[in-house]
Residue, then its C-alpha position, 0 to 999 in steps of 0.5 A: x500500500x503507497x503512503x497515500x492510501x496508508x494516510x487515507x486508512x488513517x484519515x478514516x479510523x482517526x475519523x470515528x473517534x468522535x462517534x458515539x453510541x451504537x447505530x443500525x443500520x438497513x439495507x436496500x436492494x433491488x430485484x435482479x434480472x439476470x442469472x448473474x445480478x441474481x448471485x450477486x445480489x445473494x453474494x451481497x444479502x449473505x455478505x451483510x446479514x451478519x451485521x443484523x440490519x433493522x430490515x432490508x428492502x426491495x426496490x419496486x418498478x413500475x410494471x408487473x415484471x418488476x413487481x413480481x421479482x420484488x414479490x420473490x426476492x422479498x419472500x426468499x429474504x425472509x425464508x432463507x436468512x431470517x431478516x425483516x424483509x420490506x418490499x417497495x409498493x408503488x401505487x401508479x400502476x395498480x387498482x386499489x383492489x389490486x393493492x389490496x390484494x398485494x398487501x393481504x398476500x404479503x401480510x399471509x406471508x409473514x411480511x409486516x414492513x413495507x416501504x409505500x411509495x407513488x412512483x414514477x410518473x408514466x410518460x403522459x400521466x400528470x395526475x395520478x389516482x393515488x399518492x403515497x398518502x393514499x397508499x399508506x391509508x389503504x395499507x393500514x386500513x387493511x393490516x397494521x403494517x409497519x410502513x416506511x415513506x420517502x423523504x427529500x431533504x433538497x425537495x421531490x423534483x416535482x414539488x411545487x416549493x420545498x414547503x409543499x413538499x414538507x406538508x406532503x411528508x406530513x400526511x403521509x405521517x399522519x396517514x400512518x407511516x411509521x417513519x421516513x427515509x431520505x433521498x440520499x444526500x451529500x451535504x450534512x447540513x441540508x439533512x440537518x435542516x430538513x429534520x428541524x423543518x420537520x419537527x417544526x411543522x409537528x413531523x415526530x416520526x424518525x427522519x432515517x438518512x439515506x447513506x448513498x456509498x459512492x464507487x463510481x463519481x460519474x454514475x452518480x452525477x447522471x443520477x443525481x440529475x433526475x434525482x434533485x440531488x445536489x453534489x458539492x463542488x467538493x466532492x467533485x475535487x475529492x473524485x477528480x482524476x480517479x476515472x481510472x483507479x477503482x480502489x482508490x475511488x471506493x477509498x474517498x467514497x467509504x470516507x465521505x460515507x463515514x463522515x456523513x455517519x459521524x457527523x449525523x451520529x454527534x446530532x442524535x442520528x442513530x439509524x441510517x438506511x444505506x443504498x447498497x445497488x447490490x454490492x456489498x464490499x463497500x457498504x459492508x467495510x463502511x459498516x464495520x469500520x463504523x463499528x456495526x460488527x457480528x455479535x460476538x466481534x469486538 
């Protein structure tokens, strides 16, 4: 190992001396469509249930396709490892009756956490029948399902302003959600900001952050395009000129993960919902050099 990547390793241990208290953590995933993204994400699954996430969740398109590969893995979660297994549930896309159907056979199945979301918009659909708040109401109405939303510390990109977007989290809080999860995110403070606005419109559920580990800087710019989500002209120095060095890359992303964790941690932040994209190196070193270990390590 070269003297730089020697001093990084030390950046990132000294960098968890301010942390305090445990954390947990979740997972999220999404279906695979291939033999191959099949075993990596079993590879992934194996790799990180040792850590005793809170749950792991399933992502969930919008066509039957997806959804029913969502329906499987989530069920072979549960069978085969043990872990609270939440599935993504979009509403765009399916009747009520449909939906309603959906949650008794997830509720026989044993699976009590669901994540209740809208979706993306059809091309050519501006109006939608049901939001997430409608969603949320009909989950509840049918089993008491612990149900995750989603939040967006820097606003859903089709907000109309960033308080009508807060009101919307709010009613699906008051529908039953049980807590939020973001949007990734980048700059702590946005986060910080967010979650007092929250509490300052009478939100008390947990705002659980949205931990985005990233690998690949240019992947991520193109995503954050559609996503509403700011990248700091820092980050972009931290990644420059790394296109062609991989471990490297996954050095500078771990530590800005890390730090978003200790920052977040000193604020009272005890739970963080890392988005995995299937791969577990990188989520699984973040994890234990947090010290989120196997009972019985040290």
């Amino acid at each position: 190992m070269g003297f730089h990547s020697a001093r990084q390793v030390e950046a990132l241990n000294q960098s968890l001396a301010d942390l305090s208290g445990d954390i947990s953590v979740s997972f999220e995933f999404f279906p695979p469509n291939s033999e191959g993204m099949e075993n990596t994400l079993w590879q992934s699954i194996e790799r990180l249930k040792v850590l005793e996430p809170k749950f792991v969740s399933v992502t969930y398109g919008a066509n039957s396709g997806t959804r029913d590969r969502t329906h499987k893995v989530i069920k072979d979660i549960k069978e085969r490892t043990g872990l609270i297994a939440a599935p993504h549930l979009t509403c765009i896309d399916a009747s009520r009756d449909e939906l309603r159907t959906i949650a008794r056979d997830y509720w026989n199945s044993g699976i009590r956490h669901i994540v209740a979301l809208r979706g993306d918009l059809p091309q050519g659909l501006e109006k939608p029948e049901m939001y997430a708040t409608d969603l949320v109401a009909l989950l509840k109405a049918e089993a008491d399902f612990d149900i995750s939303v989603a939040a967006y510390p820097e606003g859903h990109p089709e907000a109309r302003s960033a308080q009508s977007d807060l009101l919307n989290l709010k009613r699906k809080i008051d529908a039953g959600a049980n807590r939020a999860i973001t949007q990734f995110f980048f700059d702590v403070e946005t986060y910080l900001r967010f979650r007092d606005r929250c509490a300052a419109i009478g939100i008390d559920a947990e705002i659980v952050p949205g931990i985005l580990p990233v690998s690949n800087y240019q992947t991520l710019a193109k995503f954050a395009g559609f996503t509403n989500v700011k990248i700091p002209r820092w980050m972009h120095q931290r990644f420059e000129g790394l296109d062609d060095d991989q471990m490297t890359r996954n050095m500078v992303g771990a530590s800005i993960a890390i730090d978003q964790v200790r920052v977040l941690s000193q604020e009272g932040v005890k739970d963080f919902h890392f988005y995995t994209l299937n791969r577990s190196e990188l989520t699984y070193a973040i994890c234990h050099t947090l010290g989120v270990r196997p009972k019985g390590q040290p």
